[in-house]
N, C-alpha and C positions, 0 to 999 in steps of 0.2 A: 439493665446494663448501665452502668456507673459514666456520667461523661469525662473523659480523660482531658479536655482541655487542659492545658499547662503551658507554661514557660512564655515564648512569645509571643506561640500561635500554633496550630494542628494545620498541617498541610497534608493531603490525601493525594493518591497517585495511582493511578491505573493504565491499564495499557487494554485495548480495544480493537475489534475485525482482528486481520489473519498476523502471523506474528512476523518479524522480517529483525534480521539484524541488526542490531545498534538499539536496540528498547533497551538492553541494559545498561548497557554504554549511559544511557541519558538517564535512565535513574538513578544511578551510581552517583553523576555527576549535582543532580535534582538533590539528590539526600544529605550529597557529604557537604554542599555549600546550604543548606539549609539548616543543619546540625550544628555550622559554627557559623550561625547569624542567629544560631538562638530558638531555631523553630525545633518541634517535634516532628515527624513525618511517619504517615501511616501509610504502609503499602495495600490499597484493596486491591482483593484476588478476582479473578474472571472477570476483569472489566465490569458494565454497567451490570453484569449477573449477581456480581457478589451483593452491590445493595440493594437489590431485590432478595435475595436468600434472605438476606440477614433481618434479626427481631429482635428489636429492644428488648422485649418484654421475657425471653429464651434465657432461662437459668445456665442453659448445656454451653459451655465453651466455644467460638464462634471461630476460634484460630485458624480454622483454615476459609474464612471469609476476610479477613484482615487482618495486618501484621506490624509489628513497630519495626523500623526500620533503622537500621546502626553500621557507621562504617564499615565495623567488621562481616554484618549481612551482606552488603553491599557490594564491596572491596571483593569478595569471593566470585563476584557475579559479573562485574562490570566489564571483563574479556570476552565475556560467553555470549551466543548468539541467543534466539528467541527473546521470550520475556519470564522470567521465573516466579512474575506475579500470576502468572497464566493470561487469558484473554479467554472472548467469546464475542459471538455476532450477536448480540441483545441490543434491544429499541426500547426502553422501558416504555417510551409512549406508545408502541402497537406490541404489548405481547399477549400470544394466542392463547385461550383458554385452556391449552394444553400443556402451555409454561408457564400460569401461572403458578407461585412456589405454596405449598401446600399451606401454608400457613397464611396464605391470604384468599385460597380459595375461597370463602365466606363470603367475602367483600368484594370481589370481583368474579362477576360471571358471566359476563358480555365475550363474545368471539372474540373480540377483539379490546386488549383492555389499556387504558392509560395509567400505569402503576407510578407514575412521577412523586406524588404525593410520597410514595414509600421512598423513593431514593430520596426525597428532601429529607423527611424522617429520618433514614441511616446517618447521611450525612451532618444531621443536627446532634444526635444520639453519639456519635465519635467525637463530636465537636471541630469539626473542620471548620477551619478559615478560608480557608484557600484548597481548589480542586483543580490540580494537574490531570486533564486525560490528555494522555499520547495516540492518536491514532489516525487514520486515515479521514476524507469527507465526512460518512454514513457515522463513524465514533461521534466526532467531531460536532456535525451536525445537534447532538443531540446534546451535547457540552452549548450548543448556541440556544436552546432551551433552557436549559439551566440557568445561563447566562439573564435572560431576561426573566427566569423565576427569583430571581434576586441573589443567587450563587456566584460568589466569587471566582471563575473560573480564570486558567493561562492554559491556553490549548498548545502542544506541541504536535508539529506534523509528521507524520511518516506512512507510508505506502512504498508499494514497490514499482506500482502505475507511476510516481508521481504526480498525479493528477488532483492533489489537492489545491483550491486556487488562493493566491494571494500570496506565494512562496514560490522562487524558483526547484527549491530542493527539500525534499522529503524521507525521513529516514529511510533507507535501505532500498534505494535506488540505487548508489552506485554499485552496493554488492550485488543486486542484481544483472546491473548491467556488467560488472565485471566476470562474473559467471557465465552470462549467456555468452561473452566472449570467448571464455576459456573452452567451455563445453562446445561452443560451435567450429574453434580450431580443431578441438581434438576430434569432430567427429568426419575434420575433412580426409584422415586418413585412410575413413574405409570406404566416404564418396569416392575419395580417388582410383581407389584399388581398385574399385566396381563400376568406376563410370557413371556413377545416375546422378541425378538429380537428390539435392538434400536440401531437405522440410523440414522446418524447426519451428514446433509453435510456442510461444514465449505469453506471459502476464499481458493485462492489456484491455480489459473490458471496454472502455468508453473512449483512451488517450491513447495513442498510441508510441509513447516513448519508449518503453522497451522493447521495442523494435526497430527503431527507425534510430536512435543513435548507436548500438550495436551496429549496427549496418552500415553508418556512418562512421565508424572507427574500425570497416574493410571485414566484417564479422561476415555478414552476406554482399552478395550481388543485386538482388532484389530484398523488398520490405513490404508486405500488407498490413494495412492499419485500420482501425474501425472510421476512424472520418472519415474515408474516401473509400464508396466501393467498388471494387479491381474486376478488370475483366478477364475470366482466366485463360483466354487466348494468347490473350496479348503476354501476359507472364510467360506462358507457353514457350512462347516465341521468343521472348529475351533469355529466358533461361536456357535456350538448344542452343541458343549464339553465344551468349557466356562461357556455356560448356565447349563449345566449339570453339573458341578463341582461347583455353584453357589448357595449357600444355596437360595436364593433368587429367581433365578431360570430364570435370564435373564443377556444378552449378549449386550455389545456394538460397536460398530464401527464407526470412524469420518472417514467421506472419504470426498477428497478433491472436488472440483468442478470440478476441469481439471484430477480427475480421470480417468484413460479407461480401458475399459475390453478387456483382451487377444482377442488380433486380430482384434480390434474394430478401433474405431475414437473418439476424444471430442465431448461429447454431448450439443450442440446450443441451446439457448431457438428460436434462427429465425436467419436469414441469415443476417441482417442487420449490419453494419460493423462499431465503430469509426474512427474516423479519423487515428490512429494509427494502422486501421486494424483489429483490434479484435472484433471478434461476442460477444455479449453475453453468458454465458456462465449458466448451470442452468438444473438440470433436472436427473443427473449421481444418487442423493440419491432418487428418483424414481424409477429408474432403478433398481439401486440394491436392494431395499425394494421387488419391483416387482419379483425379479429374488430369492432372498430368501427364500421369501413365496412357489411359488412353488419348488424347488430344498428342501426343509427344511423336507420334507417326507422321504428321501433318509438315511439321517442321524439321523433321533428322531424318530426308529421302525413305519413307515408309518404315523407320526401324523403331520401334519402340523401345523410350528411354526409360527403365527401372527408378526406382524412386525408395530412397534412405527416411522414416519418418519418426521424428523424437518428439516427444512435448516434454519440455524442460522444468514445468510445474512444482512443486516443491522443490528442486534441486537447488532452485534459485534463491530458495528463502530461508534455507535451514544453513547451520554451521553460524562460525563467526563471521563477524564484519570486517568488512573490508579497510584498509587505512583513512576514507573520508569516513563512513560510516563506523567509524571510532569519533574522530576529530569533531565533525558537525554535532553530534547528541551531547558531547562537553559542552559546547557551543550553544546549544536551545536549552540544556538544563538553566546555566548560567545565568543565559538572558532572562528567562522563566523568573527565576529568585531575583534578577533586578526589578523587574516589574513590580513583583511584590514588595520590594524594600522600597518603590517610589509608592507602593500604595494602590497601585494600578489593577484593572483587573477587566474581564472582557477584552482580551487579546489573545492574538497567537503569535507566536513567535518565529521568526520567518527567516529565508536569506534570499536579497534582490538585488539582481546586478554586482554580485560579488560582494554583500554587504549583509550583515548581519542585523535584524533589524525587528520591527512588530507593527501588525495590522488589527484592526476592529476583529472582532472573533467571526462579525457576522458574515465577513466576506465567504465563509465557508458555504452559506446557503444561498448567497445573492449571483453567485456565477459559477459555468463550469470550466472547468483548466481544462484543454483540448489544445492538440499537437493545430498549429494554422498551417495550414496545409499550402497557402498561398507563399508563405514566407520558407515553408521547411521540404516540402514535398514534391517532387518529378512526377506529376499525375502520368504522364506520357511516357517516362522512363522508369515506374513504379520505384522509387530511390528517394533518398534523400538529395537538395540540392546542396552544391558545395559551392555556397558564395558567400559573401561578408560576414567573414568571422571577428571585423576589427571589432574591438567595444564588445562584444558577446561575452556571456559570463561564462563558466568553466563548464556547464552541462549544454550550451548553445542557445537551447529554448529555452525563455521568460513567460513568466506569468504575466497576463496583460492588464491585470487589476489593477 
């Protein structure tokens, strides 16, 4: 394979983990200010997969593992939701003997293998200067490898947790959370009709902000979150008085996925693990639906209250982006190609306290972003607290990095 370097520079772009609105939004904006600063840009497909697939050494056309990239590519794409580089959950440093790509099975035959070496290879073979990955921590992370193999890397964030640290705001958070708003109004219509109780389980492995600011902007009445585990009495009980105070005569609650009940463990949909480690996650607004229904006699003079139960899981992540989740990915492309024009590299590009800005890349691995519970949480009213919003940025909660 021929190295394409040219012009000013080859910048490469991938997008990485689960896909969330505004990835294109920011490649759009990545490409077309890179294009008239003179650089080339090459879009790799499937996240860190594609340079594992790919082979220098492969006569066969390799197009749908990378792509050059051109206004008019672009321009077509930059409204639309997902990523149409595609993505995948790949760890080049732990992948299983079962992934590895057939053209390296030779050379790799450990359970467990570190294919790094091939992505630096891809990435020398394309001639990349500069490596854009857009993705959540677990992406991310492995961009901070890179980073100290001597790749010039600008990391841009997005998740729909939020939870990447060193950034208040991460691509496609707010469409999520504007989602879980919309979907959570309209399902109060048949709460009401029915009277029960409505469960809504929302994204949310380890952080709990897609639950707790929905909630805080009147989505529910109660919020469970993985930092803090709930005791389902006590929800029980605020949820009959809710409902009971409700001219309408029903009660909500978004609990997180990585929710747990006092004294429990994270509920698995199966044992099966990513590459990064992480089961599946699925099943906690069952539970609780379950555990309400009967416990719900205790509290409404012996009558059992019925119970509405949705998980909102992909609904939240597919379609276009929202009006910030347009605006912000303009915003981290831009600052991305500043960086580069100063030279810069080992960053990520961030917004803090209302300000648009960049961090060391390593903060991705050095801390975890977690909702403080002390600052944002009604342990005692399972709620968020509503006090000092002066000086707060436009999502509430800061990263503490």
């Amino acid at each position: 394979m021929a190295n394409v370097k040219k012009h000013k520079g080859v910048i490469g772009i991938l997008t990485g983990g689960g896909d969330v609105p505004g990835l294109n939004p920011a490649i759009r904006a990545i490409t077309i200010r890179a294009l008239r600063e003179g650089y080339k840009v090459i879009g790799l497909r499937r996240g860190w997969a594609g340079l594992l697939d790919m082979s220098c050494d492969a006569d066969a056309p390799q197009d749908h593992l990378f792509m050059e990239l051109t206004e008019e590519v672009v321009n077509k794409i930059g409204r639309t939701g997902g990523t149409f580089l595609h993505t995948s959950r790949t760890r080049p440093s732990h992948v299983p003997d079962v992934n590895v790509p057939n053209h390296l099975k030779d050379k790799y035959g450990d359970k467990v293998n570190d294919l790094t070496p091939e992505v630096l290879k891809s990435l020398d073979c394309l001639g990349i200067d500069y490596l854009i990955p857009l993705g959540g921590d677990d992406t991310l992370s492995y961009g901070v490898r890179l980073h100290r193999e001597g790749v010039k890397v600008i990391a841009v964030p997005k998740t729909m947790d939020n939870d990447v640290p060193g950034t208040d705001y991460c691509i496609g958070f707010s469409t999520c959370v504007t989602r879980t708003i919309e979907m959570t109004h309209a399902l109060r219509t048949t709460a009401g009709s029915h009277e029960r109780f409505l469960v809504i389980e929302v994204f949310g492995r380890y952080a709990g902000f897609t639950a707790l600011l929905p909630t805080m902007a009147g989505a529910g009445n109660r919020c469970l979150i993985p930092e803090f585990k709930f005791n389902i009495e006590l929800l029980c009980e605020l949820l009959t008085k809710d409902r009971q105070t409700n001219p309408s005569c029903y009660s909500v609650v978004l609990v997180s996925e990585g929710a747990v009940f006092d004294g429990d463990e994270m509920i698995f949909e199966d044992d099966e693990q990513d590459m990064y480690g992480h089961k599946k996650l699925g099943g906690i607004g069952d539970l609780v639906s379950q555990k309400l229904k009967e416990l719900s006699p205790q509290f409404n003079q012996g009558r059992r209250i019925n119970v509405i139960n949705q998980r909102l899981s992909y609904l939240v992540r597919c379609g276009v982006p929202d009006a910030i989740d347009s605006i912000v990915p303009m915003a981290f492309g831009n600052l991305a190609l500043d960086l580069i024009l100063q030279g810069k590299s080992g960053r990520m590009v961030c917004l803090r306290n209302g300000q648009y800005d960049n961090v060391p890349i390593d903060v991705v691995t050095s801390t975890k972003k977690m909702v403080d519970v002390a600052k944002y949480y009604n342990t005692e009213r399972l709620r968020p607290f509503y006090k000092s919003f002066n000086f707060k940025p436009l999502f509430i909660m800061t990263s503490d990095y």
